[in-house]
N, C-alpha and C positions, 0 to 999 in steps of 0.2 A: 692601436696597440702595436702593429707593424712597425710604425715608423718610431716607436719608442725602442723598442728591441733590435731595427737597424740603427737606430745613434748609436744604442749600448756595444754594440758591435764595433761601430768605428772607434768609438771612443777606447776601448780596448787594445786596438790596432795602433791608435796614437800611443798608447802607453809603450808600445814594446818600440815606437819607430821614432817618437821623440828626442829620448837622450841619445841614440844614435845619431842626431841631422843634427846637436847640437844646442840642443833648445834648454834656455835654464833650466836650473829645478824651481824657481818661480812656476815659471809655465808648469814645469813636468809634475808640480803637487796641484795645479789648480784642476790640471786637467784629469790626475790620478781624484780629488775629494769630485768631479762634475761625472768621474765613471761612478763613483759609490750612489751620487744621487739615482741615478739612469737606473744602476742595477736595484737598489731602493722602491723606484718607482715601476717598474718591470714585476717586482715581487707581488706589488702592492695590486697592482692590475692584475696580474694573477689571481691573487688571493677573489679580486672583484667580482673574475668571469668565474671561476668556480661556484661562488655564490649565485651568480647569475643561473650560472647550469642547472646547480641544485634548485634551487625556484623552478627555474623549468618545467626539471624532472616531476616536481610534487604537484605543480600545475595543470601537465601533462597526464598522471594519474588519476586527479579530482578530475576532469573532465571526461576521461577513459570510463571512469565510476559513473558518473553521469552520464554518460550515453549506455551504457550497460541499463541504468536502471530503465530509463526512458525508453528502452526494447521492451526492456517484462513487464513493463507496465502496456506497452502497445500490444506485447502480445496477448496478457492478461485480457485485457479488454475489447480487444479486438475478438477476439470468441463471442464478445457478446454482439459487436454489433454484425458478424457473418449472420446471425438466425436469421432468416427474412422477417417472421413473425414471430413473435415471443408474446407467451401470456402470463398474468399472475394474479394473484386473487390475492384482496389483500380485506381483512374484517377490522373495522375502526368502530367508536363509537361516535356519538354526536359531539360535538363541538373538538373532535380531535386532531389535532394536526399530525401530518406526514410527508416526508420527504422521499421523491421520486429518482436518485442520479441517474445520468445518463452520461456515457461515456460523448463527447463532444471535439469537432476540431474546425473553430470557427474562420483558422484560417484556410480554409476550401469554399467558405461561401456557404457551406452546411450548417443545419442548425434543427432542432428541436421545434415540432409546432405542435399545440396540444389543443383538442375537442374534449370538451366535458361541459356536461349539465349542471350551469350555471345557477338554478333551482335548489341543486343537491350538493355543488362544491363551491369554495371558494379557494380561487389562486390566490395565495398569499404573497408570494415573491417566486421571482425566476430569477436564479442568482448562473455565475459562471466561475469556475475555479477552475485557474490554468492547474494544468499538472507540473509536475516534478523537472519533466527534460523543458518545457517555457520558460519554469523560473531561473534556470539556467540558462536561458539566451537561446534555446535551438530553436533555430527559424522552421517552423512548421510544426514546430507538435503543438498536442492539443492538450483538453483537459475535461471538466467533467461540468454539465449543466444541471441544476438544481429546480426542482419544481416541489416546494414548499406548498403543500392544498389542506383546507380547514373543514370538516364533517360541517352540513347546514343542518339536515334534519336525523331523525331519530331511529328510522326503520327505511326499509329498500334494499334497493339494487342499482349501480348505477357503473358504466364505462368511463376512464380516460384511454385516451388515443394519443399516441405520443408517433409523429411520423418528424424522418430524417431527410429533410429534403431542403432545397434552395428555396429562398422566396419568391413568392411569383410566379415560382413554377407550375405544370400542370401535373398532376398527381400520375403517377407513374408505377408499373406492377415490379417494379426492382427500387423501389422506397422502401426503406427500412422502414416497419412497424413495430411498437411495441403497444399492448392492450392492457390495462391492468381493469379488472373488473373487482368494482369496490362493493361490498355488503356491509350494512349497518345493522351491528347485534348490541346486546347492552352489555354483555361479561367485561366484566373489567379485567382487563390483560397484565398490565401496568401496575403496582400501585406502591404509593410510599406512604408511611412506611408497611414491612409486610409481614407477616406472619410470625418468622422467627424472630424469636429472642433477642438474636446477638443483634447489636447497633451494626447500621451500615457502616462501613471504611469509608473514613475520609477520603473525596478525591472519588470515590464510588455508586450508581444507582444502583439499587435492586431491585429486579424482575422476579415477580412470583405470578402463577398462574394456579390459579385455584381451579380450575379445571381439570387440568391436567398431572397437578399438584408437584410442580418442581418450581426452582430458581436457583438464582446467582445472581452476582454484582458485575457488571461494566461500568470502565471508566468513564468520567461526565463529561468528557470532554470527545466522546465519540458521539456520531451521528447516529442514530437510534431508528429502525423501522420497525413495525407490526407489522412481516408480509409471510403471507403461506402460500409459496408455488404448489399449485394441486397437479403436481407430475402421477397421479396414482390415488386409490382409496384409501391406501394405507399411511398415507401422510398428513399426521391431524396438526401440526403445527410447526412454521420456520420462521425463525428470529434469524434477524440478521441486522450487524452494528460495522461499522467502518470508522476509522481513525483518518479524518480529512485531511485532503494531499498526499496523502500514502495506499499502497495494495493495502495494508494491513485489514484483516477483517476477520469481526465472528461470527459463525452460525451454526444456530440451535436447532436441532430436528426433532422432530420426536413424532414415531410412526410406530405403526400396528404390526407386529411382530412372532413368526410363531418360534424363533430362537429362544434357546433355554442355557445356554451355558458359553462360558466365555472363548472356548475352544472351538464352538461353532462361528463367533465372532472373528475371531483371525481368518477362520480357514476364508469363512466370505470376504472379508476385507482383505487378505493376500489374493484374491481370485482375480477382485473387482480391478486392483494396484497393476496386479500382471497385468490384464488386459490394455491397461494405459499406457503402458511402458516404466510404470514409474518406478522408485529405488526408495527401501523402507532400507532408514538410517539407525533408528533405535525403536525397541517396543519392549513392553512389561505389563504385567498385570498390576492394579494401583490399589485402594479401598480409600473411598474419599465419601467425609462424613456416615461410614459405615455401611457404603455401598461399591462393590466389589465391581473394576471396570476395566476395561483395553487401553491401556494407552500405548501408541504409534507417531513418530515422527518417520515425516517420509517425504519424498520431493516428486511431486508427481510431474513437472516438467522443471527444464532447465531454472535456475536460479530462483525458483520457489521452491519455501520450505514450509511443511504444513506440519500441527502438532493436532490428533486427531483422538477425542478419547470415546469411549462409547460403556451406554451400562442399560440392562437389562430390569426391566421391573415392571411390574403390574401390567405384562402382556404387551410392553412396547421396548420397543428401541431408546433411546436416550443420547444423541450425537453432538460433541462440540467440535467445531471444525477451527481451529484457531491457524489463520495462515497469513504470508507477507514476504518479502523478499530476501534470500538467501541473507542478501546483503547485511540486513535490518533484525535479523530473528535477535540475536544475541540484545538488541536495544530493549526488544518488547518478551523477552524469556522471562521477567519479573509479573509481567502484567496478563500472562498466558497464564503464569501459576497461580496468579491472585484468583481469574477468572476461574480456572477449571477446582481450587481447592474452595471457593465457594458456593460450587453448585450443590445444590438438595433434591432428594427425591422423598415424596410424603410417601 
């Protein structure tokens, strides 16, 4: 481009020094239409690199966004794998299948190895899903391991052991463990179709718990757990669903409660936020399916946004925790209202 913009240069200079030395106007018009071209094509390049620039700039952003996400998602998950040990309990029936994630980053050499009673379960598939900042080309991130396991028998008790370590290696007291301890009950947790009246939403499963007697609908295209971390006595039941290759995530709590009124509910839930650091963006009181509730959006660390609702009934708690990345809330704002405007409580 230089060297088109120094000819347009000379070529100029010949215009003003031509008819002075003499030179036809043959010459002095061929050489005045070979400046029109120059400056023509000078324009034209222009026009090129600015296009080029813009590309740039918008290339430059897409990947800016992309490593942004690829943070909160590292950081997201990286929470879990700092616990040394983590446990969870999780109540399946017979012949039920369940899926285990595990946040994973096989380019270290690490990886996923699981102990379980082969009697009691069956591994169905160990699958691996890059995450988010791989599918974008960053050299080193990871993504999330999948242990797919199928219920053999009917009644028990039985462990998986999930340790993060190299192969080969000798077992080591700074391995990440995680234990999930599995009980076979026969309640049906699950089931289609369920109770109420109204037809499921296309595009929708519903979750009813005749136990506990509430539900709602989640999208089919989410990954699906029965798991109850027993963090306390007071916590009889936690669902929890994830939207694969995304933070995106729901979970259902529902615990033993001696709170009686929605005012009590803020004041703990503004206690609990303060102590995080975290920043509540909007809240209101809601009534969904004529049951009177909290609802809170709030960001409890950097570029996550959670939509948090809670309702009081029959001596428990009632919690949806619907959260995902700043980024992304506005994509899944439809799918948060689907979820929380069809929950029930019997």
């Amino acid at each position: 481009m230089k060297k088109v913009i120094v000819t347009g240069m000379v070529l100029i200079l010949m215009l003003f020094l031509l008819p002075s030395c003499g030179v036809s106007q043959e010459d002095y018009d061929r050489a005045s239409s070979d400046l029109t071209a120059a400056q023509s094509q000078i324009q034209s390049l222009q026009g090129d690199l600015t296009a080029v620039q813009g590309d740039l700039t918008v290339a430059q952003e897409k990947l800016a966004e992309a490593l942004a996400y690829a943070e909160l998602l590292e950081s997201v998950y990286a929470q879990f794998l700092d616990i040394p040990m983590y446990q969870a309990w999780l109540r399946v029936e017979v012949n039920q299948e369940f899926v285990i994630p595990l946040v994973s980053n096989p380019t270290t050499g690490y990886g996923w190895q699981a102990r379980y009673d082969e009697t009691m379960l069956e591994l169905v598939e160990k699958t691996y899903e890059p995450g988010v900042a791989a599918k974008q080309g960053v050299v080193g991130a990871g993504g999330t391991e999948l242990f797919r396991f199928r219920t053999l028998v009917e009644m028990g008790q039985t462990e998986i052991t999930l340790v993060y370590k190299r192969p080969g290696e000798e077992p080591s007291p700074l391995d990440v463990t995680k234990v999930f301890t599995v009980e076979y009950v026969p309640t049906v947790i699950i089931v289609e179709p369920s109770p109420p009246t109204e037809p499921v939403t296309p595009g929708y499963i519903r979750v009813y718990d005749y136990i506990l007697g509430y539900g709602f609908e989640y999208p089919e295209d989410w990954e699906t757990q029965v798991i109850e971390v027993i963090d306390g006595e007071d916590v009889e039941s936690v669902l929890m669903f994830t939207k694969p290759g995304t933070p995106t995530t729901l979970i259902v709590t529902v615990k033993l409660s001696n709170l009686t009124s929605l005012e009590e509910i803020k004041e703990e839930f503004r206690e609990g936020l303060k102590g995080l650091g975290g920043t509540i963006l909007e809240e209101r009181e809601i009534v969904v399916n004529g049951r009177e509730g909290y609802e809170v959006i709030y960001k409890p660390i950097t570029a996550v946004k959670i939509r948090q609702v809670i309702f009081i009934a029959n001596g428990k708690t009632y919690m949806l925790v619907c959260s995902t990345a700043e980024v992304l809330y506005d994509e899944y704002r439809d799918t948060f209202d689907h979820i929380i405007n069809s929950f029930v409580i019997k």
